[in-house]
C-alpha positions in Angstrom: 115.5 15.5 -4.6 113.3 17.5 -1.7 115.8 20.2 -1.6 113.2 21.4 -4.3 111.4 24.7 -2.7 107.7 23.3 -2.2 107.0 27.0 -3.8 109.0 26.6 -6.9 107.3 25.6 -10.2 109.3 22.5 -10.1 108.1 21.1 -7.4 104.3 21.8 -8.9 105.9 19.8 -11.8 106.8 16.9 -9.9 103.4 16.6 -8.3 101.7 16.8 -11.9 103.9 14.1 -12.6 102.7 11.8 -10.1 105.9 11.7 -7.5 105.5 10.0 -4.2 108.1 11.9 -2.6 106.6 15.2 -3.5 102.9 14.5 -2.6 104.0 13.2 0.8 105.9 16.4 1.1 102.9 18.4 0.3 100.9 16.0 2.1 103.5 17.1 5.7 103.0 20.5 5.1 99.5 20.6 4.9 97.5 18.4 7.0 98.0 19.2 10.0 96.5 23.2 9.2 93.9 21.1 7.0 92.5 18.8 10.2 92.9 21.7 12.1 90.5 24.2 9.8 88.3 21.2 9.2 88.1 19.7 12.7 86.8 23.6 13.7 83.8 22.7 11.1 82.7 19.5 12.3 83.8 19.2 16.0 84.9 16.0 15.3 88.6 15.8 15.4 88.1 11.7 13.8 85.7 13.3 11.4 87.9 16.2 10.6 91.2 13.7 10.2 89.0 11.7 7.6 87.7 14.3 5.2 91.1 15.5 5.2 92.5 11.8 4.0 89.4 11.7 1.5 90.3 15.2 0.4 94.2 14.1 -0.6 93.5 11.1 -1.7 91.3 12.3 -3.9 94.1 15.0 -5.1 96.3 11.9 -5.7 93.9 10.6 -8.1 92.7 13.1 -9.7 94.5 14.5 -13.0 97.3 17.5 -11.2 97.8 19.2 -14.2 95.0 22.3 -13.9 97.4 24.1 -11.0 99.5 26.0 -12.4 101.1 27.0 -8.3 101.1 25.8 -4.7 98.6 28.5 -4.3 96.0 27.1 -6.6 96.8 23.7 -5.0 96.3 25.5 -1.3 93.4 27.1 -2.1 91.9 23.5 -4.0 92.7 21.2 -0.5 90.9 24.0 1.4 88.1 24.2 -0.4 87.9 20.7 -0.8 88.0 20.3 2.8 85.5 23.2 3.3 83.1 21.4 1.3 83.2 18.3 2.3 83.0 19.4 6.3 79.6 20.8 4.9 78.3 17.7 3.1 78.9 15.8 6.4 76.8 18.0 8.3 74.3 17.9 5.9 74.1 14.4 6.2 74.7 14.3 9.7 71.7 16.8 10.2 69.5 14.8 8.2 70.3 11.6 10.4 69.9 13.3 13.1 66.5 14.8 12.1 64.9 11.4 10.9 66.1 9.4 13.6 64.0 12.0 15.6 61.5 11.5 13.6 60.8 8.0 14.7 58.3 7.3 17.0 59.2 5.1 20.2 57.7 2.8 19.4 59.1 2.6 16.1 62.6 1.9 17.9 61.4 -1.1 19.9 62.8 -4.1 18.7 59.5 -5.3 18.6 58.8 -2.9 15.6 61.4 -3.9 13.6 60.6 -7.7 13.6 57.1 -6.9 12.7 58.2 -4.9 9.7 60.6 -8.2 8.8 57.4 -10.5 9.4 55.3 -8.1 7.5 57.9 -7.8 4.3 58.3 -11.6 4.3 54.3 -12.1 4.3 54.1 -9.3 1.4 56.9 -11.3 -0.8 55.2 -14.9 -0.2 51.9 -13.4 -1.3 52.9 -11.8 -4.3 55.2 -15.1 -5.0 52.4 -16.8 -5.2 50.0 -14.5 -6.9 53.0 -14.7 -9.4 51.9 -18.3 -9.9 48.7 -18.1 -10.9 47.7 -18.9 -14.8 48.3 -15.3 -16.9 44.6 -14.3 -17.1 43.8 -15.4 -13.4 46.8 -13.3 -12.5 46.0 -10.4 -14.3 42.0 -10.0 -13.2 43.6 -10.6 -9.4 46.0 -7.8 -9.7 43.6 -5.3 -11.4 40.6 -6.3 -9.1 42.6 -6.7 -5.8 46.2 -4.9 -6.3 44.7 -1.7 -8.5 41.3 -1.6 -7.1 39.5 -2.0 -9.9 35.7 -2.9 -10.8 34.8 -6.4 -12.1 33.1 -4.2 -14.9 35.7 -2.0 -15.8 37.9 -5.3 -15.8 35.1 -7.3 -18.1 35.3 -4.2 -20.8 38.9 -3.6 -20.7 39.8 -7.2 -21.0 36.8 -7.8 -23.7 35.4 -10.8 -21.3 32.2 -11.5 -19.4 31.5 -10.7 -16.2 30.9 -14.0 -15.0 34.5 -14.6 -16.7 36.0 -12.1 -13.9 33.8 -13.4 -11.5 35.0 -17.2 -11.7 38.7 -16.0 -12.4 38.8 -14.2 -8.9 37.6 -17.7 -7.3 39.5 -19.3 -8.9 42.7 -17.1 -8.1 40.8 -17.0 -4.2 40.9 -20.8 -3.8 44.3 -21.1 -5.4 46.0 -18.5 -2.6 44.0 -20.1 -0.2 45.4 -23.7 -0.4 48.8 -22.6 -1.3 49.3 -19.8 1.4 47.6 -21.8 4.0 47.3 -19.9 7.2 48.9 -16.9 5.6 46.1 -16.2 3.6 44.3 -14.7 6.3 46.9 -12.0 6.3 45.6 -11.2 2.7 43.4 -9.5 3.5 45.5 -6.9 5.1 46.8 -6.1 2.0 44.6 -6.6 -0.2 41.2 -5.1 0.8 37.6 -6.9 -0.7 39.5 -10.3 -0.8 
């Protein structure tokens, strides 16, 4: 079968139909020009080698039958290529630019376990806010979480002020005995508590 000219219309044919043998052909003619050009992009010759493997695979699995010639397939593979050398820059760039971003002392190790402390303190607080009774919950959140006034609460809500008042001690003594030493941390978050 591959005494088919890879120019001829036939041989277009047999990739539109899906034929191993004459995508591997096309895929011998034109990868190693295809890591070359893209390897030139990214200065990666590993880089380059992949984008050109994500560029025919995708080929393979996309629906052949737009190219009419080898030329239209050429010209799709290189601009494939092309764009994807550019999209991995991109990224790369903007890697590189917030990993320099960081602060030292955001890279310590020491950094990072506080963040995992702080996240795991942040979930058992609202876990247990979570618990409290409906109303309780809602005056905590909208006194504590949105900042608002116990008045603004009492008028929204339709309730007394003393209502509010009693609800937030309520909610208080409630996180207090079920956070145990955590609760001090509530404060953190949670500013007025």
């Amino acid at each position: 079968m591959y005494n088919i000219d890879i120019q001829s219309s036939e041989f277009v044919k047999c990739l539109e139909r899906g034929e191993q043998e004459a995508f591997q052909r096309l895929f011998e003619t034109f990868h190693k020009a295809l890591c070359f050009f893209a390897a030139r992009i990214v200065r990666d010759h590993l880089e380059a080698e992949d984008i050109v493997q994500d560029v025919f695979l995708s080929f393979w699995k996309m629906d052949r039958g737009g190219f009419p010639n080898l030329k239209t397939i050429k010209t799709f593979l290189y601009n494939s290529v092309q764009h994807r050398c550019l999209n991995y820059l991109r990224d790369l760039e903007i890697r590189d630019r917030n990993y320099r971003n960081l602060k030292r002392e955001e890279l310590d190790e020491d950094y990072f376990l506080c963040q995992q402390i702080r996240a795991e303190v942040v979930a058992e607080l609202f876990g247990a806010i979570d618990e409290l009774p409906d109303k309780c919950k809602e005056i905590f959140k909208r006194s504590y979480v949105d900042g608002q006034e116990d008045k603004k609460i009492a008028e929204e809500l339709d309730i007394s002020l003393n209502t509010i008042k009693t609800q937030k001690q309520r909610a208080k003594s409630y996180l207090r005995g079920r956070l145990g030493d955590l609760f001090v941390y509530a404060g953190m978050f949670f500013p007025g508590l």
